[in-house]
N, C-alpha and C positions, 0 to 999 in steps of 0.2 A: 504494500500500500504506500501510496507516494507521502513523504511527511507534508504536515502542514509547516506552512513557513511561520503564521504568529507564533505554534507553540514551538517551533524549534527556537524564534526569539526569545520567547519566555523561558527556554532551557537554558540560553546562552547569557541573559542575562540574572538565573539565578546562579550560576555559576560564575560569573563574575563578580558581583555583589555580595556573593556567600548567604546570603539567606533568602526565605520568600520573600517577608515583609519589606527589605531594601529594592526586591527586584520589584516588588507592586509597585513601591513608589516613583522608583526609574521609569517606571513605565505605564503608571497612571494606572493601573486597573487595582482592585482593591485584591486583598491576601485572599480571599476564598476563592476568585478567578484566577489568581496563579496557580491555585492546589489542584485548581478543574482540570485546568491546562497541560499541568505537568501527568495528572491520571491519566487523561486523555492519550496525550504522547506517548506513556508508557503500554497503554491499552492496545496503541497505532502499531506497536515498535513491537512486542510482545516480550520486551527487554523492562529490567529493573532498572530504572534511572535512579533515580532519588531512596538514601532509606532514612529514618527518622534517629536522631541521635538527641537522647536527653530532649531539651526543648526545643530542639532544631532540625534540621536535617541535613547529610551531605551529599553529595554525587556518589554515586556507583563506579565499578571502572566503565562501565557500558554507557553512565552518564557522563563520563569528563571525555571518553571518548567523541560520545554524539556532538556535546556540546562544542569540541574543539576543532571537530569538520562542523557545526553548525556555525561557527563565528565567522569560516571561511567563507561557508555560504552565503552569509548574510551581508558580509563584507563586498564580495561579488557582486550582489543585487544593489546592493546602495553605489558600487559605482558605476554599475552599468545604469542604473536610472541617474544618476548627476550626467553622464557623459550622452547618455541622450536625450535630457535636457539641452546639453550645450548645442549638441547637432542640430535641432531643430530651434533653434534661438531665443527657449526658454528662459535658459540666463545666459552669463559673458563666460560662465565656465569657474569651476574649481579645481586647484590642483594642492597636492599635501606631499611636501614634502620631509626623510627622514634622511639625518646623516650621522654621522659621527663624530664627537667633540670637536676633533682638530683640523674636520673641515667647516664645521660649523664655524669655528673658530678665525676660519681664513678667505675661502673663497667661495665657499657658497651662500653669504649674505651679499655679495653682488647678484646673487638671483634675484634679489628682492627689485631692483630694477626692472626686471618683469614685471611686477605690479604697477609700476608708473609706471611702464609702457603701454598695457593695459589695463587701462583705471576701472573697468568693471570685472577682471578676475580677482578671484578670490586664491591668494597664494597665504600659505600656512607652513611653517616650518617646526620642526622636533626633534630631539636628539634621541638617538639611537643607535647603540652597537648591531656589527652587521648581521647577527642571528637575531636579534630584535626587528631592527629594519626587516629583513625577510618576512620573517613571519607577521611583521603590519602588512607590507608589500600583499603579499598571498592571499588576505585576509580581506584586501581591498581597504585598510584603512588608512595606507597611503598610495599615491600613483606612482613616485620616484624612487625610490632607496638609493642612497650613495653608500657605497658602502666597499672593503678593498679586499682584498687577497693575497695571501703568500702563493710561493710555490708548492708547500704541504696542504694548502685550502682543501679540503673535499669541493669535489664539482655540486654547484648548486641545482636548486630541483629543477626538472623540467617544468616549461613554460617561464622560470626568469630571463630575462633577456638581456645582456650586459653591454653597452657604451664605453668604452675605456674613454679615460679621462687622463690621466698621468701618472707618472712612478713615482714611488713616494723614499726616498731612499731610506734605511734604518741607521740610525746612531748609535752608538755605545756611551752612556752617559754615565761620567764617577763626578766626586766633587772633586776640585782644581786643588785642595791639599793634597793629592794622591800625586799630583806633578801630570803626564803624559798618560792620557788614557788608555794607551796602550793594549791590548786583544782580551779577549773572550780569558782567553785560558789563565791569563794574572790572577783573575777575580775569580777562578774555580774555588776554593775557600770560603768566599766569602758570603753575603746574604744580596738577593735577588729583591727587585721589585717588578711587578708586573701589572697586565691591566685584564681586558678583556679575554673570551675563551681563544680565539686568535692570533691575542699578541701572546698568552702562554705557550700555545704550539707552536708558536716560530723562536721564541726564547729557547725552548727544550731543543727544540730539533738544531738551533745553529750552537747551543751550549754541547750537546752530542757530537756534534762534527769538530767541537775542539775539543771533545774527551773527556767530558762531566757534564755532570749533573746538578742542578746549580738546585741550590737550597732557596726558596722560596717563603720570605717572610712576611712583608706585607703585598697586597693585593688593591689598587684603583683604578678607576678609569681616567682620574683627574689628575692630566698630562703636569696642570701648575704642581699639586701635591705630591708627584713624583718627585719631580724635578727639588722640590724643596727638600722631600726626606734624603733623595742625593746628596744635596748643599751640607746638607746636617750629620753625612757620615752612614744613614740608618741602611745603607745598600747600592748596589751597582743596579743599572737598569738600561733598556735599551726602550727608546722611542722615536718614532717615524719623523722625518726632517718638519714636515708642517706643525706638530706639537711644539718642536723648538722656534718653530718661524710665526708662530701665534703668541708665545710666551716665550721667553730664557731668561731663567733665573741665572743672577750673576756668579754666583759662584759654582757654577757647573765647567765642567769640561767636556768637548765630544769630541767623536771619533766615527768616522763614515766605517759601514760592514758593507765590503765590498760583495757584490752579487746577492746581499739581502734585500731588496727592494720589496716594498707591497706593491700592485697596481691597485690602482682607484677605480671604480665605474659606477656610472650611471646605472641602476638596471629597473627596468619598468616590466611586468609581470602581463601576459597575454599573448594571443596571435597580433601581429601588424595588421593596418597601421595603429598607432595608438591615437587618442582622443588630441585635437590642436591644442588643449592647454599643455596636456603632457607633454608635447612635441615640442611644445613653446619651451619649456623649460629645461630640456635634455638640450638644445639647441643652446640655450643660452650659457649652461654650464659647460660645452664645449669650448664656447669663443671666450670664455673666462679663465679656459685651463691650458 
């Protein structure tokens, strides 16, 4: 039996919210029409979604499942109806964009140009690491993801579609008490910093190629807050040239990893062509980069 789309909303948004009564309210209908709904579904589906815990209740695995292809689905629909909206000159078009810190940071707030270029699009921007961005991308709750890759990346799902933008080269960052930054293998000893699931895989795997295993003590995404526990002694750390070219803290030292590069890309999720806001906006972050 085909689902219905309100209650697969109403699945998606009790599991995001974590309860019924915050998802009634998300969503205007009162708490005894979300209980219908999710009965319903479960009835449709012939699967246990929801089970009741003390005063509450949580998802199933059959419910965080459903719910987690149901946000993709629902994701889909909201922007297939904004983008045919746009085609038929409903409005001027929406486009959302996600990136990651140290491009947010540098050059993709010149997109924002796009918006004064187009005084009736609607451009949005948000931060997000590039398994976040994806799975908004996928999900349809954003049109662009910038987002980069090593040479160890796993290949991404089919249907993302990727833009290369530019190489982002990696640095090796100690503080400038240490003298010469000097390679990988100095700092075998010593305590690592790192950030996202990404930048740990390419830390481990180019720390491997010089012969260790590097101890791993603090963990952020916040390029400034590296770079400071650096200054301070608290560990070595490697971060992509545009973190340094957005921020550098002074008392850091770098040092270019030769053949470690990330690439950058655009990647917009679907078959071609994509909707002219998105188009607009992959275009402009080309001529930017």
């Amino acid at each position: 039996m085909p689902l219905d789309v309100v209650r697969l909303r109403v699945l998606v948004a009790v599991a995001r919210t974590g309860t019924v009564t915050a998802a009634a309210r998300e969503l205007h209908y009162s708490q005894p029409s979300v209980s219908h709904h999710l009965a319903r579904l479960e009835a449709e589906t012939g699967a246990k979604l929801v089970q009741r815990v003390g005063r509450g209740i949580r998802l199933t695995e059959a419910g965080r499942l459903l719910a987690e292809r149901g946000a993709e689905i629902l994701g889909r629909l909201d922007a297939a109806s904004t983008e045919l909206a746009a085609h038929v000159g409903l409005r001027a078009g929406r486009v959302r964009l996600a990136a990651f810190p140290s491009a947010l940071g540098t050059f993709v707030p010149a997109a924002a140009r796009l918006a004064r270029d187009h005084p009736g699009l609607d451009l949005r921007l948000m931060e997000a690491e590039p398994p976040e961005a994806l799975r908004l991308l996928r999900a349809g709750r954003v049109d662009v993801a910038v987002v980069f890759r090593f040479g160890e990346t796993a290949p991404e799902d089919d249907g993302v579609r990727l833009v290369h933008l530019l190489d982002d080269p990696s640095l090796l960052v100690t503080p400038t008490a240490y003298g010469d930054a000097g390679d990988l293998a100095a700092y075998a000893d010593g305590t690592w910093i790192t950030g996202c699931e990404r930048c740990r895989a390419h830390l481990l795997a180019l720390c491997a190629e010089a012969g260790f295993t590097p101890r791993v003590s603090f963990t952020t995404d916040d390029y400034v807050a590296v770079q400071a526990m650096v200054a301070a002694g608290l560990g070595t750390a490697i971060l992509p040239r545009l973190a340094l070219s957005a921020h550098r803290h002074p008392d850091v030292r770098v040092s270019e990893l030769p053949g470690s590069d990330r690439r950058v890309y655009a990647a917009t999720y679907g078959e071609p062509p994509d909707p002219p806001a998105t188009a607009a906006l992959v275009a402009a972050l080309l001529a930017i980069t």
